[in-house]
LOSE-422492 format. One record per atom (N, C-alpha, C, CB): x, y, z. Coordinates in steps of 0.2 Angstrom, whole numbers, plus 5000, padded with zeros to 4 digits. Glycine has a CB too. Layout:
N
XYZ...
END
This chain:
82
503850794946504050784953503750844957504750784954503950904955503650954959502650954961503951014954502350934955501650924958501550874962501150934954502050804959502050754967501950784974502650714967502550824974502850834981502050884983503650874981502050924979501250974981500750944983500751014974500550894978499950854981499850824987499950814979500750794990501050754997500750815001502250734998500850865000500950905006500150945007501750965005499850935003499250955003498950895007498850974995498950835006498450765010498750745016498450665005499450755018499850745022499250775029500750775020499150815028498950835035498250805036498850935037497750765033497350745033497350685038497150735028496650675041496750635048496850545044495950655054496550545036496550485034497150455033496250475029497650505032498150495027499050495031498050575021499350445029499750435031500350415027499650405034501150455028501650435023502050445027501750485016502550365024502850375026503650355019502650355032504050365019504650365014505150295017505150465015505050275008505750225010506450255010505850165003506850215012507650215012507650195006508050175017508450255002508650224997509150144997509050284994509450145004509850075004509050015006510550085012508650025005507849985010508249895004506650035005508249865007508149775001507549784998507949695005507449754992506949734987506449704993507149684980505749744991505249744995504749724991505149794998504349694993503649644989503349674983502949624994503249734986502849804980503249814976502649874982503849794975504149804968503949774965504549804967503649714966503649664960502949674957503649574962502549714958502049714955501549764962501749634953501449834959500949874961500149834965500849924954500149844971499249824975499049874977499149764982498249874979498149914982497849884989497849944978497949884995497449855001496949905003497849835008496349865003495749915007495749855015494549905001495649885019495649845026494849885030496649875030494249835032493949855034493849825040493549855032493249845045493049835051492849765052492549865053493349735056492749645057492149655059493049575063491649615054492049565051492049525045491949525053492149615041492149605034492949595032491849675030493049555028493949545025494049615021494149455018494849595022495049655017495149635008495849685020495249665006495049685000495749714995494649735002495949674991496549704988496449684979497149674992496649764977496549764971497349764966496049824969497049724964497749694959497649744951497549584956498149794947497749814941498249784938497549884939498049784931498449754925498349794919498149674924498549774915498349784907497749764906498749754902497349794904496749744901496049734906497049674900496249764913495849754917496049774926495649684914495649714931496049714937495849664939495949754940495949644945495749564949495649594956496549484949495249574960495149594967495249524971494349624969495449524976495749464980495449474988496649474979495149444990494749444997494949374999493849444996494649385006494849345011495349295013494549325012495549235012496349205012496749225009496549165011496449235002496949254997497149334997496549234990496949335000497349415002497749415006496949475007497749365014498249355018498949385015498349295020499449355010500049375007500049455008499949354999499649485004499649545003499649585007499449545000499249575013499249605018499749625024498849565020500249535024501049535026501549555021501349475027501249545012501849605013501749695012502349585006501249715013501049775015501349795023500149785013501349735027501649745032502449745034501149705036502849695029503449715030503749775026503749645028503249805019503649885017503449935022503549925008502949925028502849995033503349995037502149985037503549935039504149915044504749915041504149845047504849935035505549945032505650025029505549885027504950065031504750145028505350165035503550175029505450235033505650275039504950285043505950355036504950305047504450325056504150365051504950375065503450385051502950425052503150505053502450395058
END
């Protein structure tokens, strides 16, 4: 835990990097059910989300991203403030 927290506070000031902390009372949020990753680019390229697994990974573009995209956008709205 402790080199977690090191690492948080070393990228935290970087202009890319943004954290923000769930609540422990938060409701079961989408990303619990299974870890994504979203890449989000400039239109009017789609975004990009990588799924990993055992064995491998799956990448998921343009509609089929949509999901993922909303639920990456309801745990940011359910994060504490920036």
């Amino acid at each position: 835990m402790r080199e977690q927290l090191r690492r948080l506070r070393e990228t935290v000031g970087l202009p890319n990097i943004t954290v923000q902390l769930m609540p422990f009372d938060a409701t079961l949020l989408p990303g619990l059910e299974g870890g994504f990753s979203l890449t989000k680019f400039r239109v009017p390229l789609p975004s990009v989300v990588l799924l990993e697994k055992p064995g491998g990974a799956t990448y998921v573009a343009g509609e089929d991203g949509v999901p993922f995209e909303r639920a990456y956008e309801r745990i940011r709205a359910t994060a504490l403030p920036v």
